[in-house]
SEKE-176661 format. One record per residue (C-alpha): residue in one letter; residue number from 1; z, x, y. Coordinates in pm, 1 decimal. Layout:
N
  residu  num        pz        px        py
       a  NUM         Z         X         Y
...
//
This chain:
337
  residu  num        pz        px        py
       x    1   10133.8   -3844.1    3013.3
       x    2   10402.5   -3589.0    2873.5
       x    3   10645.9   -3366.2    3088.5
       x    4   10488.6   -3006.5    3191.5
       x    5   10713.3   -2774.2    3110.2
       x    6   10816.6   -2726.8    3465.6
       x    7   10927.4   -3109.6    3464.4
       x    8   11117.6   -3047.0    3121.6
       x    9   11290.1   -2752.0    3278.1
       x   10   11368.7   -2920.2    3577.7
       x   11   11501.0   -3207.7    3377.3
       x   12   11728.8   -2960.6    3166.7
       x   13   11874.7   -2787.5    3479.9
       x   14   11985.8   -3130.1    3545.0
       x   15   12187.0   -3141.9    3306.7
       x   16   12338.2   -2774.3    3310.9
       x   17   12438.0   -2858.0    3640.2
       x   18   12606.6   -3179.8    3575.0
       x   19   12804.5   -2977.0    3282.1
       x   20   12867.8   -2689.8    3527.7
       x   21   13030.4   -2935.4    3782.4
       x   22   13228.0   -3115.4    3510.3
       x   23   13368.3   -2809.1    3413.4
       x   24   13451.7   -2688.7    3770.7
       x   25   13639.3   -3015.7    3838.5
       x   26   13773.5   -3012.9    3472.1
       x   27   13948.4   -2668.4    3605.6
       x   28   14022.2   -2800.0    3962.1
       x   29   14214.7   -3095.5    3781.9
       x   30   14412.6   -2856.1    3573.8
       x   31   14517.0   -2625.8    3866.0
       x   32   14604.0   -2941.4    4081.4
       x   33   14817.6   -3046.4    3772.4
       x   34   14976.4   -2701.7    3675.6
       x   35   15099.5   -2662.3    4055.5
       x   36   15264.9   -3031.3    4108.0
       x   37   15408.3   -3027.7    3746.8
       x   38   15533.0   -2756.1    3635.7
       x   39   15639.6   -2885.6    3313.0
       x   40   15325.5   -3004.6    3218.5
       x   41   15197.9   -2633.2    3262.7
       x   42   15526.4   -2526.0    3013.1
       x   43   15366.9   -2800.0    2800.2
       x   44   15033.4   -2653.3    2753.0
       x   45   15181.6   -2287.6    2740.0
       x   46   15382.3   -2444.4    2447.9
       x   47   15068.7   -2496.7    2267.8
       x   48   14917.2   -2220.2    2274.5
       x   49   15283.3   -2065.7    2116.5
       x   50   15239.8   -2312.5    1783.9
       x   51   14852.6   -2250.4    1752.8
       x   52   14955.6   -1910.1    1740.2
       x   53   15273.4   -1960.4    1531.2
       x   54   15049.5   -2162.9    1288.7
       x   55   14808.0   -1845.8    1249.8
       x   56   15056.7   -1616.0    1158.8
       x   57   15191.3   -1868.3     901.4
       x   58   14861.8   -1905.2     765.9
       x   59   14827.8   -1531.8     765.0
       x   60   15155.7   -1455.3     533.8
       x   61   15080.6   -1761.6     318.8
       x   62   14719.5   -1570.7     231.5
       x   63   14882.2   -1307.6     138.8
       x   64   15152.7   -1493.0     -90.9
       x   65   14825.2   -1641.9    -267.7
       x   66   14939.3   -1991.5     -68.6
       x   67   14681.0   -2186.1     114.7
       x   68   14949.1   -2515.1     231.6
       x   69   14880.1   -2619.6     609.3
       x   70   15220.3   -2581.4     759.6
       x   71   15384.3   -2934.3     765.3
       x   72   15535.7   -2870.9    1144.9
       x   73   15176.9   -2811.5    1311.3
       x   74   15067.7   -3153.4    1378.2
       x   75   15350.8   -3375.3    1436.7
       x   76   15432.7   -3041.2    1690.9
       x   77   15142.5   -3106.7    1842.4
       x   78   15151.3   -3471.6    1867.0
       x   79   15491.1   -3442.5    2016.2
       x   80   15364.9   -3226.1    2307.2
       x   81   15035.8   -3415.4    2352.2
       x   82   15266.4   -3771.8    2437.3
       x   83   15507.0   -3574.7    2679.2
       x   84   15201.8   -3420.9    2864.3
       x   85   15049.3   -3776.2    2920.0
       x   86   15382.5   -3920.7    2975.1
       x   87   15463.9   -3672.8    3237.0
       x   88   15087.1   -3761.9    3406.6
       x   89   15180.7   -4141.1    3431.2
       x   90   15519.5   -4087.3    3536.2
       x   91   15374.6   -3867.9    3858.4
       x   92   15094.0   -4110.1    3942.8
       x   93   14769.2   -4023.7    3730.8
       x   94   14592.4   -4148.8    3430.7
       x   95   14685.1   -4037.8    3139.6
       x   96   14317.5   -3883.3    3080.2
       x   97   14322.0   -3718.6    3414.8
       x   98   14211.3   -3357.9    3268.1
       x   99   13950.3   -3540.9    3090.2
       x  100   13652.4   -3595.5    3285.7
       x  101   13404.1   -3792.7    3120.0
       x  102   13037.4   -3703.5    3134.7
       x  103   12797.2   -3921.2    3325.9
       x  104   12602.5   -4028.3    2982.7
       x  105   12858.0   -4130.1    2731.0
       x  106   12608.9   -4101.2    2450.2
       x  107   12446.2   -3752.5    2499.8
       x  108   12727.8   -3590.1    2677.0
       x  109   12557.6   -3507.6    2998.6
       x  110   12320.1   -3269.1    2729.5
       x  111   12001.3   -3529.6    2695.1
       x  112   11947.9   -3527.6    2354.3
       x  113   12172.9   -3668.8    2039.3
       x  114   12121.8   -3467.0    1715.9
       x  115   11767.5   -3344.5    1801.6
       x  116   11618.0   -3682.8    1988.3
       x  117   11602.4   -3738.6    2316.3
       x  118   11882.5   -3962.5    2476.5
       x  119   11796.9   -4278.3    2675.3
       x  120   11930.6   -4118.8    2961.5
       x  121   11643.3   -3853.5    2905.8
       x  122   11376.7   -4117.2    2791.8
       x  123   11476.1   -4267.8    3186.0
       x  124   11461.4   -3963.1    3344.8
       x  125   11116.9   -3905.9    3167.4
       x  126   10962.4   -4255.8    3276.2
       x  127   11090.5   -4183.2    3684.8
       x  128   10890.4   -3871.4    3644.6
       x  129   10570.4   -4037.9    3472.7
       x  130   10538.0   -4301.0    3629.7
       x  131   10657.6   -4283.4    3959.7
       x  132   10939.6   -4556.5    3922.2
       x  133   11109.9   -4473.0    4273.1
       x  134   10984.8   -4798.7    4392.6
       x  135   11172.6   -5005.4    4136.3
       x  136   11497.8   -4903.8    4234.5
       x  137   11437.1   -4951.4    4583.8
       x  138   11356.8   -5302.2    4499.6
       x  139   11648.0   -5316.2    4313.2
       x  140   11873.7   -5227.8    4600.5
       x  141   11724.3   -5560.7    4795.1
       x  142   11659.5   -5781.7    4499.5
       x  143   12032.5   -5821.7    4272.0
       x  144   12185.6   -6088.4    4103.6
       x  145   12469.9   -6026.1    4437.8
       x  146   12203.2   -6148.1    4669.3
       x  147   12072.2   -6424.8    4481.4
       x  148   12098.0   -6743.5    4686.1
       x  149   12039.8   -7109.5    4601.5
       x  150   12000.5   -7236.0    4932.1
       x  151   11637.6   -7243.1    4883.1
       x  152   11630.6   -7491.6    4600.8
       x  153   11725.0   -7893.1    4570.7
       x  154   11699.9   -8113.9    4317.3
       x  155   11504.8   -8069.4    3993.2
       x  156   11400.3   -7739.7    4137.4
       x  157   11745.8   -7592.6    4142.9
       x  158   11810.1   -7712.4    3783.8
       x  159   11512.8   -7526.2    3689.4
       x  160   11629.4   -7185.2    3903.8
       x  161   11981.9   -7233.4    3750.6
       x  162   11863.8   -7275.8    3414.8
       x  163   11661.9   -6911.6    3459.1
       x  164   11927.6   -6730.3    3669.2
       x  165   12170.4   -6806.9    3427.5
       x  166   11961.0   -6642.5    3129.9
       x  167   11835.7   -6350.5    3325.7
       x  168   12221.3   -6283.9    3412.3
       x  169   12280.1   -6333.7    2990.0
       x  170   11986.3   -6068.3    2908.2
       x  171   12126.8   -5845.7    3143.9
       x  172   12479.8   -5874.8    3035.7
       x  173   12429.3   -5857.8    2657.9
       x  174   12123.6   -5612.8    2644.5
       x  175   12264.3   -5362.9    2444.4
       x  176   12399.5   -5672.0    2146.4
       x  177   12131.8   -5938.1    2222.6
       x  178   11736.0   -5914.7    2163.9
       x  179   11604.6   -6108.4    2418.6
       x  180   11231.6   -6178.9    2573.8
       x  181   11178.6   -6382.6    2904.1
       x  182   10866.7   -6530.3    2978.8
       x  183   10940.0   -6639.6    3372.2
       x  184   10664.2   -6905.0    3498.0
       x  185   10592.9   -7179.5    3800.1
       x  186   10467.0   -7176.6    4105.7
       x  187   10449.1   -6889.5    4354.1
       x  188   10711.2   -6791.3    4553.8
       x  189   10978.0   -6936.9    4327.5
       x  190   11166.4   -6608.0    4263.0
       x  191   11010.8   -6487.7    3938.0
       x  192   10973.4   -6163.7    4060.4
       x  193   11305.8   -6130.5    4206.3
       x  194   11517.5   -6215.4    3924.7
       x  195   11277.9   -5941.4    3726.0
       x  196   11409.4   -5703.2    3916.9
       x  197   11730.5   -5831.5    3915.8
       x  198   11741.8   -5774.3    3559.4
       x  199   11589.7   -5431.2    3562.7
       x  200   11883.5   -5334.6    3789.0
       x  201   12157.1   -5397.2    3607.6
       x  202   11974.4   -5255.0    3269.7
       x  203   11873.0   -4916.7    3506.5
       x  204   12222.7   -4907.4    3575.7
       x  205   12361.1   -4915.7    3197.5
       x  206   12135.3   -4636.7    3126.5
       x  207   11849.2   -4785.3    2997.1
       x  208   11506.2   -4670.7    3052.7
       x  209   11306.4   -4922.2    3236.7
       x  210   10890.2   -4921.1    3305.4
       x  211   10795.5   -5158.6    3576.2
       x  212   10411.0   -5269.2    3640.1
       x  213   10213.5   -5562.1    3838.3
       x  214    9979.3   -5633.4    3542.7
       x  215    9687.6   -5525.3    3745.3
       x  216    9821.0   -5175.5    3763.0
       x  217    9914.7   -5153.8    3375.3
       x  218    9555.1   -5276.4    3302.3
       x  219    9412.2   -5024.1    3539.0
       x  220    9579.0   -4755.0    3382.3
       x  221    9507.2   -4860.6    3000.8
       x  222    9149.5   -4911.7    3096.1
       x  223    9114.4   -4561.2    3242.3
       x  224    9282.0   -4395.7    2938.5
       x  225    9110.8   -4618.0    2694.5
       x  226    8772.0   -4536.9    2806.6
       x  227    8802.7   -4190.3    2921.6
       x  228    8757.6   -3948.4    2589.1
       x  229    8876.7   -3645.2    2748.0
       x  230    9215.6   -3800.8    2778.8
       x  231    9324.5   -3930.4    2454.3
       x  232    9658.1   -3741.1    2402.1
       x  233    9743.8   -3916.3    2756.0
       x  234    9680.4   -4283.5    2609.3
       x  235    9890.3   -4197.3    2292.4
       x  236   10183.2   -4046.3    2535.1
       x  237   10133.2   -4380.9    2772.5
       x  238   10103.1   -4647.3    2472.0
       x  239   10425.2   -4468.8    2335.1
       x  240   10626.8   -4511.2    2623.8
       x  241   10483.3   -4848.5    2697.4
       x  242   10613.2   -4968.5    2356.2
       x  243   10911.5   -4792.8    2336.8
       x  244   11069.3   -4792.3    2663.5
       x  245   11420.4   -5019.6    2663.1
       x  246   11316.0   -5301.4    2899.8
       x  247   10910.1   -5323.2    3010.6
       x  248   10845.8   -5637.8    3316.2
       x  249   10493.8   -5716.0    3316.5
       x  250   10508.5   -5865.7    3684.1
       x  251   10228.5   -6130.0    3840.2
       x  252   10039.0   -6138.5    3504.1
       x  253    9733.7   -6333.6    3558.1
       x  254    9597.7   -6125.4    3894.2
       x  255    9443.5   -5868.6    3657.6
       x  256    9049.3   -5921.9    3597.8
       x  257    9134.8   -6030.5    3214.5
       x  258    8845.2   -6005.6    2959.7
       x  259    8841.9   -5951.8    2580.7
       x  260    8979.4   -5584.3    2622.5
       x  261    9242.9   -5680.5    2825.8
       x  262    9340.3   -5982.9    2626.9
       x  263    9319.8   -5735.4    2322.1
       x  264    9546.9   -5476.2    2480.8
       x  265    9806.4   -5743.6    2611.4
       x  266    9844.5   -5881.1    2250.9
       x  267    9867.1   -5527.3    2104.7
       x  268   10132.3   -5448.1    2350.8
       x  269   10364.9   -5783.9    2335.8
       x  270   10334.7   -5707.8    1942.2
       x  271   10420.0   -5389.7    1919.1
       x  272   10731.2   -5450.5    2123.0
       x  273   10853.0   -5716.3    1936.1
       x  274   10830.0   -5482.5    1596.0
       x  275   11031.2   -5252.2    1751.8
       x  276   11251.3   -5522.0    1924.7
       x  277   11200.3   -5390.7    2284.8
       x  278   11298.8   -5678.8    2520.1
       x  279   10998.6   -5743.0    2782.6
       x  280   10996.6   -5992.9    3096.8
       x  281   10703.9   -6117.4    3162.0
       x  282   10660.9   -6322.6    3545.0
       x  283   10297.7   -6526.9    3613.6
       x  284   10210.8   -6807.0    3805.9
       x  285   10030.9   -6931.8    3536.3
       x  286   10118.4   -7262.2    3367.7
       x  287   10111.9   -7209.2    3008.4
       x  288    9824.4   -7426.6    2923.9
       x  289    9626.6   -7176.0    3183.8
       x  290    9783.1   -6848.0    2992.7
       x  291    9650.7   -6970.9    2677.9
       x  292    9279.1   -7033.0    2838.8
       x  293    9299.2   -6720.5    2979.0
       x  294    9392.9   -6506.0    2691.9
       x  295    9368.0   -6537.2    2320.2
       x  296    9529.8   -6817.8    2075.1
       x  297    9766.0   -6484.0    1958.1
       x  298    9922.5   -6397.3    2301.9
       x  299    9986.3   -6764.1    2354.0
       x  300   10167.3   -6797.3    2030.1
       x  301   10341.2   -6483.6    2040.2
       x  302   10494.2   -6573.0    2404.2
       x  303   10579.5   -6912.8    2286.2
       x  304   10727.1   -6831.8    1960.3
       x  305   10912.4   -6492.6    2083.6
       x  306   11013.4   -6546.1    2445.5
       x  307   11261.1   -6783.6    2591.4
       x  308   11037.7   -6977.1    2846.5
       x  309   11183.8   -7062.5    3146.9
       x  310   10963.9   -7268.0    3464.9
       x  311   11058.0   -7220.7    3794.1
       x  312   10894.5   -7483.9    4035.7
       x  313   10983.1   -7552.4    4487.8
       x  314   10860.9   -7440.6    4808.7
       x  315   10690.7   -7046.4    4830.4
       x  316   11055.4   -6862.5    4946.7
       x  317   10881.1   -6616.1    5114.9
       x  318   10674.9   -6866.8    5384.8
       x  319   11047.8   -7048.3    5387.5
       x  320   11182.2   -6659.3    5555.9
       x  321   10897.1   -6650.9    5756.5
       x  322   10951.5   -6990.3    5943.1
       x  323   11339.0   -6910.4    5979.7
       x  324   11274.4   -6612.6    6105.3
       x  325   11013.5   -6721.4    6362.1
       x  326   11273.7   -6998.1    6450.7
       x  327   11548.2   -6786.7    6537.7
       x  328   11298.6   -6591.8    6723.2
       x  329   11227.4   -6897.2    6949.9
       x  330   11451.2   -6901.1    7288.9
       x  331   11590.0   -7262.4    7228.2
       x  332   11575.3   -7307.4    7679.1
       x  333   11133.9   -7207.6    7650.6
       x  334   10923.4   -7444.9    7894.4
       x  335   10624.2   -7489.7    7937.1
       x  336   10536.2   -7279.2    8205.5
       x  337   10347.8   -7460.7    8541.0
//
């Protein structure tokens, strides 16, 4: 499952491009600046005039055997540097106007840090792999904006309150906080959708974020595990798998679970954890049912390294069905004679 070198190239123009526009504006800015402040143009003219000042100083000093910095350079410079960004605030802009900041604070809009791929190149990567366009079209429905209690009462909105309010906490504090959810109840309860709420806000930060019904990731390890010809592909997949930033395992439980898949599940909650990789894990099983279905490990490893967190009340999604149908109804139909 690695790039082709036509997706790694593709990926790299990417980024040329975003540095080729960030240097067009950069220049734009400056122009823009240089022609409704003059001053601030004398400024940076001045700066160039000590830089060059400094040189020549440096130059004679050489040749008197001296190698002293010149003691006027950087208080010089510093003097210039706070009447250029006073002269930017006092006309209306931000001091750091000329600056304009890459997209990726960490890589600098280049996708990799000393050597290693950034996270915003890991993401990239996984949208590519694994086809994750559907995720963020969830995510544009299903976000912690549109999350409604109207659908709850009772003990049943404790519950949803309880989770809400710890999906918004793993999503807030993901880059200081190691955090696994374990998201459980009956169907239709909005498991899924605060998943996805989640995922949204950690797509957004930069994270890289893999997304799977757990009847699709157990398709997929089954045909790499038992397919021989592909065995580079199931060390590329089980990489990403374990390493990705945030992995949701959604609707575990509808996979046809057996020894191997139990197996695999454990493998991958484990090696996560090791690595402290936060996972989110929805099912409509209860507990007692997750631990008949899979092995004593999985059971203890959920329950010992996830925050568990039931939601229970009516399915949501039949609730938006009859609503709909209702306002659908003319409220003056009779039965006609």
């Amino acid at each position: 499952m690695s790039l082709t070198r036509e997706q790694y190239d593709d990926i790299m123009r990417g980024y040329m491009q975003k540095q080729s526009r960030r240097h067009q504006l950069s220049l734009q800015r400056r122009d823009e600046i240089y022609e409704k402040i003059p001053a601030y143009k004398e400024l940076s003219e001045r700066v160039s005039e000590v830089a060059v000042g400094y040189l020549h100083k440096r130059l004679g000093e050489k040749q008197n055997g001296s190698s002293a910095t010149p003691s006027f350079v950087r208080p010089e410079l510093d003097k210039i540097a706070a009447r250029k960004k006073a002269l930017l605030i006092a006309n209306g802009y931000p001091e750091d106007y000329l600056n304009v900041k890459p997209e990726c604070p960490y890589c600098g809009d280049t996708g990799f840090i000393d050597g290693v791929k950034c996270r915003c190149f890991k993401r990239k990567e996984i949208e590519i792999l694994y086809d994750q366009s559907h995720l963020e079209e969830l995510a544009r429905e299903q976000n912690f904006d549109k999350l409604s209690e109207s659908y709850y009462h009772g003990d049943d909105l404790k519950r949803f309150r309880i989770a809400s309010n710890a999906c918004r906490r793993m999503a807030a504090e993901f880059d200081s906080v190691f955090r696994n959810l374990y998201l459980y109840g009956t169907v239709g309860t909005g498991k899924s959708f605060l998943s996805i709420c989640i995922a949204k806000e950690v797509l957004e930060s930069g994270h890289s974020v893999l997304y799977f019904s757990a009847a699709a990731l157990f398709d997929k390890l089954s045909m790499y595990s038992f397919d021989v010809r592909v065995k580079d592909e199931l060390r590329s997949f089980t990489n990403d798998l374990y390493n990705c930033d945030l992995l949701i395992i959604d609707d575990l439980g509808t996979e046809l679970t057996n020894q191997f898949i139990s197996a695999q599940l454990f493998t991958c909650l484990n090696e996560r954890h090791l690595g402290r990789k936060s996972t989110v894990i929805s099912t409509n099983l209860s507990l007692k049912e997750m631990q008949a279905r899979y092995s004593d490990r999985v059971f203890s490893r959920i329950t010992n390294d996830y925050e568990l967190y039931k939601l229970t009340g009516s399915d949501i999604r039949v609730l938006k069905r009859r609503l709909r149908s209702a306002a659908a109804t003319p409220t003056n139909w009779t039965q006609p004679s």
